[in-house]
N, C-alpha and C positions, 0 to 999 in steps of 0.2 A: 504493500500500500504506500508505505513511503518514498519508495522507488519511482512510483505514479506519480506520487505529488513531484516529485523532481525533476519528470521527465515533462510532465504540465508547466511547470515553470518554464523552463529552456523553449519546448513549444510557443508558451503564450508571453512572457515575459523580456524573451534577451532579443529584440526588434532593433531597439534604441541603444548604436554606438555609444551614446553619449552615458546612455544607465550604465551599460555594461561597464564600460571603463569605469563610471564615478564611483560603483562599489566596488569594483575593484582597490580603488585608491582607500575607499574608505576601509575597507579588510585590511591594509597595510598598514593604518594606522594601529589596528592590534595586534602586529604582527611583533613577536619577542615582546609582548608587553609594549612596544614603543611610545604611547600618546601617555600612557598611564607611568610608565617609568619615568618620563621627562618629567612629568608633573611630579612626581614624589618627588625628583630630586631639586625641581624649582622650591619645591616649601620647605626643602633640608635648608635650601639657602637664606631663611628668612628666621631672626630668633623667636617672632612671635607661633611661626609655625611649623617650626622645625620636630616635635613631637607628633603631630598628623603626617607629616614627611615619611618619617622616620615609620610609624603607622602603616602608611601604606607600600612604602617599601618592601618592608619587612611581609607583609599578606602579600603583595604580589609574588616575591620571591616561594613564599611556601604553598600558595595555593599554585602556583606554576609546576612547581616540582610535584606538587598530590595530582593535578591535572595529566601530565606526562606518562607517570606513574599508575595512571588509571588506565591509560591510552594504552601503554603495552599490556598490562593484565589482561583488559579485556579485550583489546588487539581485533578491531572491528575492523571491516573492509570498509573503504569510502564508496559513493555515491557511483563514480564516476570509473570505479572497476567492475560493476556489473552493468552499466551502460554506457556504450560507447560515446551515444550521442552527447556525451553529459563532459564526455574526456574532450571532444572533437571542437566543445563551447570554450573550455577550461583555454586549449591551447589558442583558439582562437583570438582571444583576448589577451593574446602573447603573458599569459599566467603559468607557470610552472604547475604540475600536477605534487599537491603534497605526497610527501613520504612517509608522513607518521600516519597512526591509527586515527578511525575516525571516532570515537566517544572516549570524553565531552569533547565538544569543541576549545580548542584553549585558548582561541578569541575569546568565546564566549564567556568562560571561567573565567580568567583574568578582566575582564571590563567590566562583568556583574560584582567581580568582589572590588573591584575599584572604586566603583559606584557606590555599594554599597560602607566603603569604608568613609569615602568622602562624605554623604548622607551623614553619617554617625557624628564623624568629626566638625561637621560644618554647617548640619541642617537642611533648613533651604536651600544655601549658597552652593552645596555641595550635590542636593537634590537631581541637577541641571544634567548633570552624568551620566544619572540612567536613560537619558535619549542619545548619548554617542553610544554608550553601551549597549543600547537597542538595535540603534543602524548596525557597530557594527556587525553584532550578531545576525541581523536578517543577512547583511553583505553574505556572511556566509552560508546560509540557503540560498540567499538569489545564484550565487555563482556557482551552487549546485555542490561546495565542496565538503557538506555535513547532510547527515539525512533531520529531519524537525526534531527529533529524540536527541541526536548531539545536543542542539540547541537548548532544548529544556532542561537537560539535566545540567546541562552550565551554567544555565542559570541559574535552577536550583542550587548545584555545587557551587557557585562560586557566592550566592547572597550567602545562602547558610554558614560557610565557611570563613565568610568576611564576618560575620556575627560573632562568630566563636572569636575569632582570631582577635577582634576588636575587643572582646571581654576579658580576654585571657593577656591580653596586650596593658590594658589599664592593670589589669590586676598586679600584676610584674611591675609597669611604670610606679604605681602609689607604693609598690613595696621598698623600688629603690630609692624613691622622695624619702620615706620613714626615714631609713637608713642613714641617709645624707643628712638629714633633721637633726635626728638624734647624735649623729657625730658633730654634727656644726654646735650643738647644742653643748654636749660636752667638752667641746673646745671652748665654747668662751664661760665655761665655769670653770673650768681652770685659769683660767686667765685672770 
């Protein structure tokens, strides 16, 4: 069935050089973490924000690695090895055909836990995220190179894991605050 929906796509959807390319571009943008890694490391750069930096650095870097890791366990074929028409689109849009397995997608994972880190850290302001992290995720349907199930479960995997990872992140940050406290503390009562 998801095959269908794939092959409906490529059928009804890939007309417009223009689409095809634009998510093409936009799939790049998650591509090694790219749009989301620059961003952590622009807010490492700033003292007010360097703890949410630091935050989502640290979640990209491990939900990438859980992502990857899930990708060989369960070592899915991609879309575009059971149907040719779907490879013949891929190259067409001067696109490399991926190498890795296809579930999760690890667009997808990395840019829902991204999103969902900034949300935590940032709110509203941070909110904004989960529509790059949307596009990119369809880019990877439209281009045929995740079956919908990649997609969902990255999503799920990556919100969920960005949760934990953000809880478990504070929990660690306030324990090494104490820490520092109390030694800063003890320092100036000797003094």
């Amino acid at each position: 069935m998801e095959i269908n929906f794939l092959k409906w796509i490529n059928t009804n959807w890939h007309g417009s050089n223009f689409l095809n390319h634009a998510f093409k571009y936009i799939s790049y943008l998650g591509d090694f973490i790219t749009i989301w890694g620059v961003l952590a490391l622009v807010l490492l750069c700033f003292k007010k924000t360097r703890k949410q930096g630091l935050c989502l650095g640290m979640c990209l870097a491990g939900i990438a690695v859980f992502g990857y890791a899930l990708k060989y366990i369960i070592d899915r074929a991609r879309p575009f090895e059971k149907a040719d028409e779907l490879a013949v689109f891929i190259k067409s849009i001067n696109m490399d055909l991926p190498d890795s397995a296809s579930f999760p997608s690890g667009h997808t994972i990395t840019s829902f836990a991204s999103a969902m880190i900034l949300t935590l850290c940032f709110g509203k302001k941070g909110a904004w995220s989960f529509i790059l992290a949307g596009l990119i995720a369809f880019s990877r349907l439209f281009l045929c190179v995740h079956y919908p199930t990649d997609i969902i479960g990255g999503i799920i995997l990556g919100i969920g894991g960005a949760i934990a990872f953000y809880f478990l992140f504070n929990f660690v940050w306030k324990k090494i605050e104490d820490k520092i406290n109390k030694k800063r503390a003890n320092k100036e009562r000797k003094d």
